[in-house]
LOKOL-515226 format. One line per 2 residues: number of its first residue (from 1); their letters; for each residue x, y, z of N, C-alpha, C. Coordinates in pm, whole numbers. Last residue first. Example, Ala and Ser with C-alpha at 12.3 -4.5 7.8 and 13.67 -1.06 7.14 Angstrom:
2 = SA = 1285,-225,708,1367,-106,714,1290,3,787 ~ 1319,-569,780,1230,-450,780,1320,-330,780
//
This chain:
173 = XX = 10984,8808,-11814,10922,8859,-11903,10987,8929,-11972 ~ 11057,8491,-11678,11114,8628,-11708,11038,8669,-11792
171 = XX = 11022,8249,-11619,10936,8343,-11468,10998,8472,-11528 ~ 11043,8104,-11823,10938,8097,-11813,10851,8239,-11687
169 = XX = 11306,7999,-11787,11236,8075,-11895,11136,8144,-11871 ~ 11305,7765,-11640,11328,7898,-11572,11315,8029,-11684
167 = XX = 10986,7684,-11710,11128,7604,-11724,11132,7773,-11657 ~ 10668,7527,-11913,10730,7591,-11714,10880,7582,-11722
165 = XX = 10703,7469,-12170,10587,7549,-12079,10647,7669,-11969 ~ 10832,7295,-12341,10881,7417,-12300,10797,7518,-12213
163 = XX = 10722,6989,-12403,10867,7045,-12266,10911,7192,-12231 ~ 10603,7016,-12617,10741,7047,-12650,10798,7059,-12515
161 = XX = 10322,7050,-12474,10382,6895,-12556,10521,6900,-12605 ~ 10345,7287,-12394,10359,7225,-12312,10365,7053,-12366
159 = XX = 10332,7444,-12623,10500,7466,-12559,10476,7328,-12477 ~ 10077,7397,-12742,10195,7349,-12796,10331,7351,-12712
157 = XX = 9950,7474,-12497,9946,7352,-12521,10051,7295,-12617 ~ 9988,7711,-12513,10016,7653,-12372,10023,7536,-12406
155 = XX = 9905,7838,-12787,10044,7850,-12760,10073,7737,-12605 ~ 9657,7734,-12697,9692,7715,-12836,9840,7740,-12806
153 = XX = 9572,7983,-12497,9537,7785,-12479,9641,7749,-12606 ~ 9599,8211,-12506,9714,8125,-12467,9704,7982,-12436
151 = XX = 9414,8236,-12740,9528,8256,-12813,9661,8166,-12695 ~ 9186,8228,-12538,9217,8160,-12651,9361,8118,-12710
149 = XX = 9160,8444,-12397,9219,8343,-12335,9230,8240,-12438 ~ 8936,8577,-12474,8895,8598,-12287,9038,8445,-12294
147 = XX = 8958,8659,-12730,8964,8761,-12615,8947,8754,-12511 ~ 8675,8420,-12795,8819,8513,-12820,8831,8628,-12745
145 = XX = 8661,8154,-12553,8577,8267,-12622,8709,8363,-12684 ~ 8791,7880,-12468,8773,7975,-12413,8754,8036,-12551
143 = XX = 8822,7581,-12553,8718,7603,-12492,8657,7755,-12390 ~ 8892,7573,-12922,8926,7637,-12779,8792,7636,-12694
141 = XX = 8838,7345,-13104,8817,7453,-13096,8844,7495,-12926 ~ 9060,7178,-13370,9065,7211,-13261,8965,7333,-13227
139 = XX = 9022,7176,-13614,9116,7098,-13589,9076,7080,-13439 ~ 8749,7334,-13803,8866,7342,-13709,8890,7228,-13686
137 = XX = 8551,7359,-13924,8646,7319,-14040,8744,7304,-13926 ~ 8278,7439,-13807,8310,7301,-13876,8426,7246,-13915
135 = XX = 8385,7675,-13719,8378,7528,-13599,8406,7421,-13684 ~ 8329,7832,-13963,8500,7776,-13872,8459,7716,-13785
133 = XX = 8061,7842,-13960,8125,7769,-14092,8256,7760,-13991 ~ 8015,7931,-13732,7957,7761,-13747,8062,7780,-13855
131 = XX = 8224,8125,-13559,8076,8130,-13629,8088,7962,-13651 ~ 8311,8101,-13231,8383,8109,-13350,8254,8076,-13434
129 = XX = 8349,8075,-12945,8237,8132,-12977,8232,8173,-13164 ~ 8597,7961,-12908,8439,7881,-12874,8367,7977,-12958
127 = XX = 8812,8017,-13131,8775,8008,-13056,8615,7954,-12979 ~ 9031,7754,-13366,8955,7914,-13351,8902,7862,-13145
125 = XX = 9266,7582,-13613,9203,7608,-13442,9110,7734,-13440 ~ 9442,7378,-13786,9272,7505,-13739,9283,7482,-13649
123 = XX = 9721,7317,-13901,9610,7292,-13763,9549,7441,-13749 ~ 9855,7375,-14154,9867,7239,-14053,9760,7236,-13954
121 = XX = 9617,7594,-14372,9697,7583,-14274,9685,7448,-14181 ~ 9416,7641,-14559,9558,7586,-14554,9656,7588,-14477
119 = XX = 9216,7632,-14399,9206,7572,-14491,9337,7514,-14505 ~ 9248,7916,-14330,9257,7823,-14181,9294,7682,-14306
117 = XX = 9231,8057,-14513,9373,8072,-14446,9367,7924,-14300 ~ 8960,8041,-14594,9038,7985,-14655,9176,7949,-14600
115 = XX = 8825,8174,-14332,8796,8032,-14405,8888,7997,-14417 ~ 8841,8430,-14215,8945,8357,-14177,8916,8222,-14242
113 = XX = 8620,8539,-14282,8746,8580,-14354,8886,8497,-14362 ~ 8406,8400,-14142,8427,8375,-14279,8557,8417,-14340
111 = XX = 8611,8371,-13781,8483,8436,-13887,8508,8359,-14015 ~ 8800,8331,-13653,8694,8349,-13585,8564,8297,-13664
109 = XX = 9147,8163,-13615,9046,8300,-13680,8902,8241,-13543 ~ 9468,8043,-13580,9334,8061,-13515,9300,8180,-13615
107 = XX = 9698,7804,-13713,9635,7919,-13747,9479,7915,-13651 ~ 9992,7680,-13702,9882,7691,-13631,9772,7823,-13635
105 = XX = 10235,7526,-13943,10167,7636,-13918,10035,7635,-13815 ~ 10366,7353,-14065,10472,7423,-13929,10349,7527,-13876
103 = XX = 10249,7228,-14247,10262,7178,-14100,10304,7278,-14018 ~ 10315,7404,-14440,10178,7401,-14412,10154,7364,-14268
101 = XX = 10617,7524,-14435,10546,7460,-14490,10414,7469,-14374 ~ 10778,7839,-14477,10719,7779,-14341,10651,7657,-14443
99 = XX = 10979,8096,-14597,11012,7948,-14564,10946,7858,-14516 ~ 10936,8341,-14516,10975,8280,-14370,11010,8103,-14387
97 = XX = 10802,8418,-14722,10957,8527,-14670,10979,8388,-14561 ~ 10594,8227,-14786,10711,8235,-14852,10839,8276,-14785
95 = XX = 10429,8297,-14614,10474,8168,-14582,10586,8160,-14646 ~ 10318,8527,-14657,10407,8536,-14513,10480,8379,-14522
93 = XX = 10222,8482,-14917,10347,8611,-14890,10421,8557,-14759 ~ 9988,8330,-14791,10075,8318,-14859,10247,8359,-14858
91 = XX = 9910,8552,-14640,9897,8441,-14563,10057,8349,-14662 ~ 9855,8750,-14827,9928,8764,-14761,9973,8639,-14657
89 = XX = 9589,8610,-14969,9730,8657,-15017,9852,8687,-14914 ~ 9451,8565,-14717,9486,8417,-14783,9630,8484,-14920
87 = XX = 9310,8807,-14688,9422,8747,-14550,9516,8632,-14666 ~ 9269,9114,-14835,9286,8955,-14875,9395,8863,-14777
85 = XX = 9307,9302,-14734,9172,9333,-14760,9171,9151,-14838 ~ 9415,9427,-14399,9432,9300,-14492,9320,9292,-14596
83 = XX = 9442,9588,-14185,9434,9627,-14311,9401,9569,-14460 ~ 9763,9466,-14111,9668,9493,-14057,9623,9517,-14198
81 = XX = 9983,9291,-13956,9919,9269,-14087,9834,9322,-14042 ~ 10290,9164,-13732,10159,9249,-13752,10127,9298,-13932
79 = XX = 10522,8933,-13632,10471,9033,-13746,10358,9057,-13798 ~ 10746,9031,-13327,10619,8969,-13395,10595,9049,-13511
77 = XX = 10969,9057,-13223,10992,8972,-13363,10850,8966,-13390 ~ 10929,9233,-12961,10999,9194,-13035,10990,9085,-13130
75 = XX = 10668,9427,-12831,10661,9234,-12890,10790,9187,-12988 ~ 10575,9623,-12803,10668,9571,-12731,10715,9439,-12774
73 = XX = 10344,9653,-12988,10475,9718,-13019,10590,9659,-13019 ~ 10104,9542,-12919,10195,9461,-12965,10355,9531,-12965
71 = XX = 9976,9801,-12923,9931,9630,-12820,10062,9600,-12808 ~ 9978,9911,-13102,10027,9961,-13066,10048,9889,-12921
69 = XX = 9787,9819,-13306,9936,9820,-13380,10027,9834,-13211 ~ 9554,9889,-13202,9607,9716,-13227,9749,9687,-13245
67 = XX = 9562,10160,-13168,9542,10083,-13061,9597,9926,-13072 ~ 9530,10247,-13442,9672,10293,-13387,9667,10186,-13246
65 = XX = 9331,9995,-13628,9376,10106,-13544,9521,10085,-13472 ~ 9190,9744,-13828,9314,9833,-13810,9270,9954,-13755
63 = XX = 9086,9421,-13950,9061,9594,-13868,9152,9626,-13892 ~ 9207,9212,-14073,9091,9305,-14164,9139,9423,-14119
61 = XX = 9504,9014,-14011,9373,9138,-13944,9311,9222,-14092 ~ 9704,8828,-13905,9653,8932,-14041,9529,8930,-14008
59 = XX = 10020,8809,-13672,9831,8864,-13709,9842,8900,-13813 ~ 10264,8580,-13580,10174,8663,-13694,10069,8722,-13671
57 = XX = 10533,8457,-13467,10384,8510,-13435,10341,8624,-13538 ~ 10760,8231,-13455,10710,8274,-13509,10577,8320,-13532
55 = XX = 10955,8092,-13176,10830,8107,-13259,10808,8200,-13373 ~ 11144,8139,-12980,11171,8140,-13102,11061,8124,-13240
53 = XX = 11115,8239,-12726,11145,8088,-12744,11172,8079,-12888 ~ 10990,8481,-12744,11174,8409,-12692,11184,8308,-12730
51 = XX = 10754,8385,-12845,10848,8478,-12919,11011,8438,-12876 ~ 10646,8284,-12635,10691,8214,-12739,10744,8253,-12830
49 = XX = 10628,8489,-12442,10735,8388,-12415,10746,8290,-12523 ~ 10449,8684,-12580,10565,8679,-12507,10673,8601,-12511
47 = XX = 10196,8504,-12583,10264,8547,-12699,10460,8575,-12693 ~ 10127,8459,-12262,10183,8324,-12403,10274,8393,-12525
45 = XX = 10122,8752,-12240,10214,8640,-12184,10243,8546,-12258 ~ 9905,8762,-12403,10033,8882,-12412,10083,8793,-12368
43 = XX = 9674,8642,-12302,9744,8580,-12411,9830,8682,-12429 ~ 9675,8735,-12065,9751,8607,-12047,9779,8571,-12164
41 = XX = 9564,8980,-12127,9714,8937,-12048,9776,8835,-12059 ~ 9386,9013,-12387,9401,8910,-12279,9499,8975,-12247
39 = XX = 9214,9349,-12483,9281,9212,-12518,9318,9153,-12413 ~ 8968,9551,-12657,9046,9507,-12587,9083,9378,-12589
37 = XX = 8997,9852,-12865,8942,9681,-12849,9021,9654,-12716 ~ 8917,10116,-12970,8919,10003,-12856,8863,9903,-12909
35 = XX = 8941,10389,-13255,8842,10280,-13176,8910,10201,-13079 ~ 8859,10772,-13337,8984,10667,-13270,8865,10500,-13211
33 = XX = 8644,10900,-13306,8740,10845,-13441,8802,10719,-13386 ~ 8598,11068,-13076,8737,11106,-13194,8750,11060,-13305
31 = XX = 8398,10926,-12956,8404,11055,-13028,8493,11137,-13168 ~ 8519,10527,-13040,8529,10711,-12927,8460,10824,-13050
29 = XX = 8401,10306,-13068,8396,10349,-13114,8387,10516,-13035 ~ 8503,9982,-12966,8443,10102,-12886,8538,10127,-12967
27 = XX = 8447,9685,-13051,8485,9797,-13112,8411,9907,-13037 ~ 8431,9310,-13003,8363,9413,-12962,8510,9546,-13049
25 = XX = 8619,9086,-12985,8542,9106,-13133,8498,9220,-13143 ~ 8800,9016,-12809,8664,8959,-12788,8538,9031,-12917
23 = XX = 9114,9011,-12982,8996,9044,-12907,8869,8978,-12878 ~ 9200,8779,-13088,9320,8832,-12971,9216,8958,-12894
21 = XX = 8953,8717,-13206,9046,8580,-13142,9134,8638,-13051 ~ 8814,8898,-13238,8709,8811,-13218,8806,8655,-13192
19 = XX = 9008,9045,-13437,8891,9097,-13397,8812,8929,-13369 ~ 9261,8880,-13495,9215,8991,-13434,9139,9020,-13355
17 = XX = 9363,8597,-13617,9352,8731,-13677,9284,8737,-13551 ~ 9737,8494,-13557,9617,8485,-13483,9585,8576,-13607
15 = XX = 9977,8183,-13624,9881,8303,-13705,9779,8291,-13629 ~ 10252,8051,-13530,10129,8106,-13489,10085,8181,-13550
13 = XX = 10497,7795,-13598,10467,7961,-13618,10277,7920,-13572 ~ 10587,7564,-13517,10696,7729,-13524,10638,7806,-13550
11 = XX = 10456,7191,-13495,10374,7380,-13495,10552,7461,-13435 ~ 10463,6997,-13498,10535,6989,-13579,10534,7193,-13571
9 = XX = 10335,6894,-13222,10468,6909,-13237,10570,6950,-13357 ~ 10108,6916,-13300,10142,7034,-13214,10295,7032,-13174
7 = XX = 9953,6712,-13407,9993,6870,-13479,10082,6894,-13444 ~ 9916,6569,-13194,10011,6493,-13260,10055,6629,-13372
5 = XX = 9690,6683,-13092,9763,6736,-13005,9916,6631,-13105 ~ 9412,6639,-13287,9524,6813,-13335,9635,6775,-13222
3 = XX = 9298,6409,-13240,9437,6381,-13296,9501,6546,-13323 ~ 9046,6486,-13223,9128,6384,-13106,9250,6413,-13147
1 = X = 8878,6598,-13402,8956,6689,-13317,9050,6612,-13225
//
């Protein structure tokens, strides 16, 4: 894991999945049908400002509700995958439309689904509380839990080895 911060300069695009990296994994399940998750601020912020900056931000997600889709809305250029019943096809798909080689890529998961896609991707990363088979295989593991801050360690650290962290960029949302 010494050497993911020499990654981090080659990293344009971000692949989070979901449940258990941009959430804390949990599913409130309403009366209606309808389910909750909830999510960071601060990783909305990271996401945010690395979008301006020109990044490239992905989720491919198993789950899917009107709630996940609907997080993000505001998120000019980001591209949401929900539904995914094969992340590592679409993982693919996404690398093609966008051109991205393997390096350019920083991929966080959590779970078994997220194996293979971390596999091929420039730098694993997941979160602390991330099952054993993805600890083993990560590059990097966050020392914050998913959903409590993960997603803006991983974006903070790449902007902040690129000079782009703190700049007057930075105080506009």
């Amino acid at each position: 894991m010494a050497n993911y911060k020499e990654k981090l300069t080659e990293i344009t695009t971000f692949i989070f999945d979901f449940d258990g990296v941009l959430s804390d994994g949990k599913v409130w399940a309403l009366p209606s049908g309808e389910q909750l998750r909830a999510t960071n601020v601060k990783d909305g912020y990271a996401i945010q400002y690395a979008l301006k900056l020109g990044y490239n931000i992905c989720i491919i997600s198993g789950g899917c509700s009107d709630g996940m889709r609907k997080r993000y809305d505001g998120f000019e250029g980001m591209d949401i995958f929900l539904k995914v019943p094969d992340k590592m096809a679409c993982f693919r798909q996404y690398m093609q439309e966008k051109n991205l080689k393997k390096e350019q890529i920083l991929y966080m998961g959590d779970d078994i689904p997220d194996y293979y896609v971390m596999q091929a991707s420039g730098l694993k990363t997941c979160p602390k509380d991330a099952a054993v088979e993805i600890q083993e295989i990560a590059d990097y593991i966050s020392p914050f839990k998913g959903g409590k801050g993960c997603v803006r360690d991983v974006i903070e650290q790449t902007l902040r080895c690129k000079n782009q962290w703190f700049n007057e960029e930075s105080h506009i949302w």
